[in-house]
C-alpha positions in Angstrom: -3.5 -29.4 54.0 -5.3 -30.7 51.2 -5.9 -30.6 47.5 -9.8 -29.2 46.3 -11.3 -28.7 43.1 -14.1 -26.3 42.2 -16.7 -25.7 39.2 -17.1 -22.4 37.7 -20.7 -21.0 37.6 -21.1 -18.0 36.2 -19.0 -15.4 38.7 -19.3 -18.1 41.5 -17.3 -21.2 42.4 -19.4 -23.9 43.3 -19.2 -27.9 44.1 -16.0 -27.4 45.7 -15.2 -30.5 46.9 -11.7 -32.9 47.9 -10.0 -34.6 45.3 -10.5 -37.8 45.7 -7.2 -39.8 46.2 -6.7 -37.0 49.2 -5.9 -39.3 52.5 -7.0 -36.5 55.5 -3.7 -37.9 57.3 -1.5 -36.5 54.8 -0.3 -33.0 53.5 -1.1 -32.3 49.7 0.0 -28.6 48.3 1.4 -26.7 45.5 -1.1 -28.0 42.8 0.0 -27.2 38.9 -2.1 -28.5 36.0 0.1 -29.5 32.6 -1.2 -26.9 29.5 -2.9 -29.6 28.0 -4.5 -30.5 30.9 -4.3 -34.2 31.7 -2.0 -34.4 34.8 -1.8 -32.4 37.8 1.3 -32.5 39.9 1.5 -31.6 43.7 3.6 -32.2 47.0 2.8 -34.5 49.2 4.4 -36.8 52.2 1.5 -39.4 51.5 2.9 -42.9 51.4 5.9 -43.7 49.6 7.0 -40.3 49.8 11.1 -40.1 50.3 11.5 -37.3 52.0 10.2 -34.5 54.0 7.6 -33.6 51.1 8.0 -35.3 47.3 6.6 -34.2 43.8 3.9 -36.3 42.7 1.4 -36.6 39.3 -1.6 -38.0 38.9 -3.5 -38.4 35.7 -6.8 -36.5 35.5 -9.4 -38.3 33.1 -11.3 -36.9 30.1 -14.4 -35.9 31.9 -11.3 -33.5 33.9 -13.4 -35.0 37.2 -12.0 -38.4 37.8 -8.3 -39.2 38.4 -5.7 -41.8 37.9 -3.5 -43.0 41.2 -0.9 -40.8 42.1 2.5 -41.9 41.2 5.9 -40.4 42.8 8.3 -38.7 40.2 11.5 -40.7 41.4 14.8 -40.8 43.1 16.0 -38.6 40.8 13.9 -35.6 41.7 12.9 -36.9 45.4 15.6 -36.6 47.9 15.1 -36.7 51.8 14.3 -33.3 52.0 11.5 -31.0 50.5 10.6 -30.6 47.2 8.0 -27.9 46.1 6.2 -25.9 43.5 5.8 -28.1 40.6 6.1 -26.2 36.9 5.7 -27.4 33.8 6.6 -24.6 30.7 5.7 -25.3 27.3 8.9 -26.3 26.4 8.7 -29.4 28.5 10.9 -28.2 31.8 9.9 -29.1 34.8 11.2 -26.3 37.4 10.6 -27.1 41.0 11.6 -26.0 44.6 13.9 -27.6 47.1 16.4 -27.4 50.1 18.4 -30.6 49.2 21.9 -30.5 49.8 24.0 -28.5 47.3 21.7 -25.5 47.1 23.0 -21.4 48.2 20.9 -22.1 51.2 17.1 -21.9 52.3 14.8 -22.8 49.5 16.8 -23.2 45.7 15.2 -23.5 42.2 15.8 -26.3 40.1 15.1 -27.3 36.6 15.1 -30.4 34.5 14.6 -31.1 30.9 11.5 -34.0 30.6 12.3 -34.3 26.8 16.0 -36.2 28.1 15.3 -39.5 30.0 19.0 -39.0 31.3 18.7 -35.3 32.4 19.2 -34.5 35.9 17.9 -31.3 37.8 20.2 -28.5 37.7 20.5 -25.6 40.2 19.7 -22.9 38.3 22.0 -20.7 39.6 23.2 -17.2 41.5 20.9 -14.6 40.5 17.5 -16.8 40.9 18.8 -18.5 44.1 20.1 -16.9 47.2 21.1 -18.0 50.8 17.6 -17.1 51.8 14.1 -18.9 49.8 13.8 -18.6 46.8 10.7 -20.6 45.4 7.3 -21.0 43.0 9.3 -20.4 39.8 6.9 -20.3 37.0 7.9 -19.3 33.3 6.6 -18.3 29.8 9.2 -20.3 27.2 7.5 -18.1 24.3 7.8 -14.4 25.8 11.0 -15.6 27.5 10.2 -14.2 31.1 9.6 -15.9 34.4 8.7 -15.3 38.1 9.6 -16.4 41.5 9.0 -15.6 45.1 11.7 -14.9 47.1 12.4 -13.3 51.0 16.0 -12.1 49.6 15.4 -8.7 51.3 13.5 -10.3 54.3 10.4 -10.0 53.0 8.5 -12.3 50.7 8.3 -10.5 46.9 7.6 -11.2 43.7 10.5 -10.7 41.2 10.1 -10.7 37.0 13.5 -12.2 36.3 14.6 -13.0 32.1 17.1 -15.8 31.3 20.9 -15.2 30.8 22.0 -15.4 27.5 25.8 -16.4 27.3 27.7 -16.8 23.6 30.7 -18.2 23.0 33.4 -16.3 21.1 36.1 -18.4 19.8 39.1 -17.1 17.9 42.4 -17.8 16.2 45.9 -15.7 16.3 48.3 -15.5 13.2 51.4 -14.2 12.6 50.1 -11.4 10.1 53.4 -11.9 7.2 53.6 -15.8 8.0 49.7 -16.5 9.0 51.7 -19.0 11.3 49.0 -19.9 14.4 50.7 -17.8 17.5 51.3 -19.8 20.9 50.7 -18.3 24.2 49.2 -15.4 23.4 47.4 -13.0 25.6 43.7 -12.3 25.1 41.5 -10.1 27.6 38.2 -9.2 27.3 36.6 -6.1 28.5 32.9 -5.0 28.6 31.8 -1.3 27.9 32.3 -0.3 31.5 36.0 -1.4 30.9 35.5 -4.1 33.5 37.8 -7.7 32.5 35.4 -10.2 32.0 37.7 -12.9 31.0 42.2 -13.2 30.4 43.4 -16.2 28.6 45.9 -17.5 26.7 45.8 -19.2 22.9 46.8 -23.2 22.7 49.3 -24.8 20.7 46.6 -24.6 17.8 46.3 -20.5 18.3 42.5 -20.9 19.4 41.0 -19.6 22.2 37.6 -19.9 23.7 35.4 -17.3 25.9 31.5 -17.2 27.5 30.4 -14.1 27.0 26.9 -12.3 27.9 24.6 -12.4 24.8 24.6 -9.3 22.5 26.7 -7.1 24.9 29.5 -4.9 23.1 33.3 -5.8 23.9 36.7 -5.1 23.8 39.5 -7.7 23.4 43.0 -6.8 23.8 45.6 -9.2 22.2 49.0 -8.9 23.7 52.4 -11.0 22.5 55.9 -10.3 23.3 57.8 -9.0 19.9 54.7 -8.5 18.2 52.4 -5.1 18.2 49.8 -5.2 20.6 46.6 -4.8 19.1 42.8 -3.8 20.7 39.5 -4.1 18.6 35.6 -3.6 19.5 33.5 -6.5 18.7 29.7 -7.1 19.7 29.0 -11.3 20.9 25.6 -12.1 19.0 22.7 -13.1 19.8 22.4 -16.6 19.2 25.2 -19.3 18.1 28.6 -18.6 18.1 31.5 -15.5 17.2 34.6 -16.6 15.5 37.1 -14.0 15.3 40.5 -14.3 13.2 43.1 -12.0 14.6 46.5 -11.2 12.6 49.0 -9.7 15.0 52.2 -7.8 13.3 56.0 -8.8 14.4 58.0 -5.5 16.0 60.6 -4.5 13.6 64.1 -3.8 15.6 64.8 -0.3 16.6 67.7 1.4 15.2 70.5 3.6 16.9 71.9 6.6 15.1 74.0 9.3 17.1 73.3 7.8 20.4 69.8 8.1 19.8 67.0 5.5 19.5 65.3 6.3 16.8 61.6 5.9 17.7 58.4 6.8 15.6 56.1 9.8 16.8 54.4 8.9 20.8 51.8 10.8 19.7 49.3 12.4 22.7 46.2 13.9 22.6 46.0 18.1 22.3 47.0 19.1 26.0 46.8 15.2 27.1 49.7 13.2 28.6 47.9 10.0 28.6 49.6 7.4 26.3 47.7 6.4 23.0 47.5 2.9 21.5 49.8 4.2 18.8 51.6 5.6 21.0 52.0 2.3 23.1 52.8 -0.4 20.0 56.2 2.3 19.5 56.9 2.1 23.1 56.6 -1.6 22.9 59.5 -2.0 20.5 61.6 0.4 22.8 60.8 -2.4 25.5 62.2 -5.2 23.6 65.1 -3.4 22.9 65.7 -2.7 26.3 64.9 -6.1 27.1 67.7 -7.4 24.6 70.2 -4.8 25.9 69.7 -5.2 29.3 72.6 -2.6 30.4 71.5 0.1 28.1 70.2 3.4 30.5 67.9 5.8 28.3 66.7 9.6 29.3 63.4 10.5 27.4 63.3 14.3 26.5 59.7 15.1 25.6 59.1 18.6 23.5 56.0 20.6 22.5 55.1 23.3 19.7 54.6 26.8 20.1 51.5 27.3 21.1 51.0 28.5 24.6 53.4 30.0 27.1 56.7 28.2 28.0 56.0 27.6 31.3 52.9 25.8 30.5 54.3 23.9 27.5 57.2 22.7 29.9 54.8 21.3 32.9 53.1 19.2 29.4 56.0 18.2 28.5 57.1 17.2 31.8 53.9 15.0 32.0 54.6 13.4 28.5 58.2 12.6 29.5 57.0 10.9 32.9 53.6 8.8 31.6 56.5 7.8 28.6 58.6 6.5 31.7 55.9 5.3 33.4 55.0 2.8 30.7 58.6 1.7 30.3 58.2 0.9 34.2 54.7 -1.1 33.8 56.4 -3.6 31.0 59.1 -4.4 32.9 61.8 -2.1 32.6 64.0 -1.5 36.2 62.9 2.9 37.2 67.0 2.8 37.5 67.8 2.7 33.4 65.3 5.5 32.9 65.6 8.9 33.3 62.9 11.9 31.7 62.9 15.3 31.2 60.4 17.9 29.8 61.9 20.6 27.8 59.0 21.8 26.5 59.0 24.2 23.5 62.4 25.4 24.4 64.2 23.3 21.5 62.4 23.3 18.6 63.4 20.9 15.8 61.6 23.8 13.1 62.7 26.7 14.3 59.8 29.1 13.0 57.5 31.5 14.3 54.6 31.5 12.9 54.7 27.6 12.4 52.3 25.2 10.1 50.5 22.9 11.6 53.3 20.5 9.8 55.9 22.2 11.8 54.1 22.6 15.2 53.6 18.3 14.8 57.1 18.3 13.8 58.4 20.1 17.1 55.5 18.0 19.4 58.1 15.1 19.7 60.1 12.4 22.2 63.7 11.8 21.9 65.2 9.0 23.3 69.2 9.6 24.3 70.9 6.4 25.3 73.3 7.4 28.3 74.3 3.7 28.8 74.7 1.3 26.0 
């Protein structure tokens, strides 16, 4: 294989001839020529080449017909195996093929940064490179798109493929009274689809620090022990940096009054049994107290309003009682000190009958009985 150039006549391409530092004993492929025109890189295993096939430049003159000597780009792009497909995007990265050692197998793409004498070609990743070839990666650093050819599927195809865009979100936990910086606290973040992207925990300092995809909304979910829980929606930004300062509120003791915890409304959605994040930062408190009282054996009596027949209002109820159980269960609670019941609208704390809305959220209630102190 050898390198050729021709002259453009009109339609036609005429005077094609050799380049002229082309030795007929050697291979020569993959010709690129810079944007500005005045070298033209290639692969080659002429002499001095390292490996299998090395990238090579050669200068090409002002009359663009005459050319330097061709020079090898170095042990730190050359390695004993093939390197390929010279590119040169206007932001000065050269991105090039090879199956050196280190790669996802077959063919990889690799990039390095020319405008950093210490730079070293990076792997550019899963995504772009697969255990089969992936190769000829060129790319337009304005429009902020590339190409490559690739036989992922088994066949060779062209794919479009755009950059990843990661952000990093950092973020700092208070005590919300003290604004004290809160210790091992848990942080996960979720994307829309509800998948976890990352959990961590804060440092001594109350920091944390996530990658994120770029401009992508997210939800982070900020969990201590004695302190409510709290969930909010952020969106990482485009470029830069988020820095997020989260105050987190201290659980205030639950008190006991005629052998009965007294909790604020669990509030559930109209004919739901799902628990609510309101719902949740009361149940928390029952956990600690629990946790503190570590013999102490509950039952949970769950009630409804009026509306709709009693035999429908107790199944609800009955579902209330046992997601309100359930949760005590997920934080750490033993199934053993926990007993529930659904009563349904059979006790009503208003006794009315045509109630107010005040009155039917009055009678749409938990009790919490303590059986065991």
């Amino acid at each position: 294989m050898g390198l050729f150039w021709a002259e453009r006549k009109g339609k036609k391409w005429k005077k094609i001839k050799v380049l002229p530092f082309v030795q007929a004993e050697y291979t020569y492929v993959d010709p690129f020529v810079t944007p500005q025109g005045d070298y033209l890189y290639f692969a080659s295993d002429q002499a001095g080449t390292v490996g299998e096939l090395d990238l090579w430049r050669v200068a090409i003159l002002e009359d663009g017909k005459t050319f330097g000597t061709p020079e090898n780009l170095g042990a730190h792009i050359n390695t004993g195996f093939n390197e390929r497909y010279p590119f040169i995007s206007a932001d000065r990265i050269l991105y090039f093929t090879s199956d050196r050692w280190g790669g996802y197998g077959g063919l990889d793409i690799y990039a390095l940064d020319l405008k950093d004498d210490t730079a070293q070609p990076k792997n550019l990743g899963e995504g772009i490179n697969t255990p089969k070839d992936d190769f000829n990666f060129v790319y337009n650093s304005t429009l902020d798109y590339g190409f490559l050819s690739t036989n992922r599927i088994g066949r060779q195809d062209i794919y479009r493929v755009k950059p990843k865009c990661d952000a990093e979100v950092k973020g700092v936990v208070r005590d919300a009274e003290t604004q004290a910086k809160l210790t091992e606290v848990t942080v996960v973040l979720i994307d829309a689809s509800r998948q976890v992207l990352t959990r961590l925990q804060t440092d001594r300092e109350g920091q944390f620090t996530a990658v994120l995809p770029c401009d992508k909304t997210y939800q982070i979910q900020v969990v201590k022990e004695g302190y409510y829980d709290k969930e909010e929606e952020h969106r990482t930004p485009k470029e830069a940096e988020a820095v997020l300062n989260i105050s987190l509120k201290k659980q205030e003791k639950l008190h006991i009054q005629d052998n009965k915890i007294l909790v604020n409304d669990i509030p559930f959605a109209f004919d739901q049994a799902t628990i609510t994040t309101e719902g949740a930062r009361e149940l928390d408190r029952l956990v600690a107290l629990m946790v503190e009282n570590k013999t102490m054996r509950i039952l949970i009596v769950a009630h409804t309003d009026r509306v709709g027949k009693e035999k429908y209002n107790k199944k609800l109820a009955q579902a209330r009682a046992k997601a309100t159980a359930q949760y005590l269960f997920d934080h750490g609670i033993a199934q053993d000190r926990v007993e529930a019941k659904g009563v349904g609208s059979s006790e009503p704390k208003v006794d009315c009958s045509t109630c107010t809305e005040f009155e039917d959220q009055q009678n749409r209630r938990s009790e919490f009985i303590i059986l065991q102190p």
